[in-house]
C-alpha positions in Angstrom: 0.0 0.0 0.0 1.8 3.0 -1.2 1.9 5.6 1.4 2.2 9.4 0.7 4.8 12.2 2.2 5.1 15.3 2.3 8.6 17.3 2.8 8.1 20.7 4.1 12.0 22.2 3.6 12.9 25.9 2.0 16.8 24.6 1.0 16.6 23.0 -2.7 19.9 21.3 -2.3 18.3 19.5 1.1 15.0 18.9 -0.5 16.4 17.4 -3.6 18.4 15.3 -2.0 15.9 14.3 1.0 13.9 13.4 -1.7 16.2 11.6 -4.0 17.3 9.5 -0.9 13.6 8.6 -0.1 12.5 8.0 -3.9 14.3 4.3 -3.2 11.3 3.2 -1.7 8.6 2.3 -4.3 5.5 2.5 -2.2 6.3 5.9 -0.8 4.7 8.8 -2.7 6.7 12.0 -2.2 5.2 15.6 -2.7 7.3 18.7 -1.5 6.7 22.0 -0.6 9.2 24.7 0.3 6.8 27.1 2.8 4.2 26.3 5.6 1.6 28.3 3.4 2.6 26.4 0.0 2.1 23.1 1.9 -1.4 24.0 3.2 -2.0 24.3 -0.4 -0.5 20.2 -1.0 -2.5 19.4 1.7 -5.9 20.6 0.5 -5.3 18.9 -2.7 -4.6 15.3 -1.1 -7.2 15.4 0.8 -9.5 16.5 -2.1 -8.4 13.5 -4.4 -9.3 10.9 -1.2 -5.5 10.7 -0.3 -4.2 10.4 3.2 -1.2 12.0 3.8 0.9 9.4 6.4 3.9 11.7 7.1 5.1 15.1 7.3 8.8 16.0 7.4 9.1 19.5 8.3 12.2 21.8 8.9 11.4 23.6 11.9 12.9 26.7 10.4 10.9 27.8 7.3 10.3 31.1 5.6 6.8 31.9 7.0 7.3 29.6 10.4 10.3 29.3 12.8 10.3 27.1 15.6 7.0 25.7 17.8 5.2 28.4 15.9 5.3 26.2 12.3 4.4 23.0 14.7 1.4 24.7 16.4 0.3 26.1 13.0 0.9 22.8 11.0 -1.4 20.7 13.6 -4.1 23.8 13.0 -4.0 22.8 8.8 -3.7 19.7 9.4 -7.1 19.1 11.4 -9.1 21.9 9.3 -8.0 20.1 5.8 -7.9 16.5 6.7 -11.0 15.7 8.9 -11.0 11.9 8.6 -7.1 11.8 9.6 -6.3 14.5 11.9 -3.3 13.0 13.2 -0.6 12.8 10.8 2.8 11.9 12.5 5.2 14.6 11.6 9.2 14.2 11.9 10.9 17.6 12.7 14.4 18.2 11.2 16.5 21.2 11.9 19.9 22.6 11.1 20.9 23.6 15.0 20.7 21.4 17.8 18.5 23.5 20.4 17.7 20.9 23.3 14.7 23.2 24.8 13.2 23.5 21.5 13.6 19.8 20.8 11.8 19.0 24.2 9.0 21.6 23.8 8.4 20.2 19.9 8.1 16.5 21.4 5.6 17.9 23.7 3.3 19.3 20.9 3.4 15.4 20.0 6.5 15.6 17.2 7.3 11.8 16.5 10.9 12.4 15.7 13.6 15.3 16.1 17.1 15.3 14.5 19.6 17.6 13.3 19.8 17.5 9.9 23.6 17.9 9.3 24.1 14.5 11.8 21.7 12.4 9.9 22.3 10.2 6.5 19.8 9.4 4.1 19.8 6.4 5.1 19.4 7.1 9.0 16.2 9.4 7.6 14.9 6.4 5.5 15.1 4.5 8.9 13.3 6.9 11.0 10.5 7.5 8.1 10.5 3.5 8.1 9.6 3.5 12.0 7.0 6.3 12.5 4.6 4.8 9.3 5.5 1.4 11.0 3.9 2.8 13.7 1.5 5.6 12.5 -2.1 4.5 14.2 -3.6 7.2 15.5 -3.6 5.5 19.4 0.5 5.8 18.7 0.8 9.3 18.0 1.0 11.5 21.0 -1.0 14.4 21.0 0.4 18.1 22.4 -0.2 18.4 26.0 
């Protein structure tokens, strides 16, 4: 069953490669989108053809979002667009290691953290891998 992903990332060289790395998979479906607002729009348009997004990957520093801020905000989308699956796992990757932020993102029910310049393509395949493994909606912890 193919399952479909969306990478929220502003740096083409990361995206393109994130991407590239993740392409190896055959039943995962990759869309991008390099904003918070452009991926509102990729959103809207899965969930109008019937498809259920099972993952986000989002850089925690972004354009129009930095920080909690693009977390609290995605989570907002994400229940207004997609009413039958409100609770899409989401994996937050950032370029700086910032221990309180990590912590506070877990909180707001973030599957994964990691610092993107410590991580290989295959360490992300791994960690995509585990959180659709594990991707029922009792699994995903919601913000406190």
């Amino acid at each position: 069953m193919d399952k479909h992903i969306l990478l929220i990332e502003d740096d083409p060289g990361v995206a393109h490669a994130y991407l590239a790395g993740l392409r190896s998979q055959p039943t995962w479906r990759l869309y991008h989108a390099n904003m918070l607002s452009s991926a509102r729009t990729v959103l809207q348009s899965l969930d109008a053809e019937g498809i259920h997004c099972a993952l986000i990957i989002l850089d925690v520093n972004l354009p129009d979002s930095l920080g909690l801020a693009g977390i609290v905000n995605l989570r907002a989308f994400v229940r207004e667009v997609t009413d039958g699956h409100p609770h899409v796992p989401i994996v937050a990757l950032t370029g700086v290691e910032d221990p309180e932020l990590r912590d506070e993102i877990l909180r707001w029910g973030v599957q994964k953290y990691h610092v993107k310049g410590t991580m290989s393509l295959a360490v992300l395949r791994a960690i995509v891998r585990e959180v659709l493994q594990n991707n029922g909606a009792d699994n995903i912890p919601q913000p406190e």
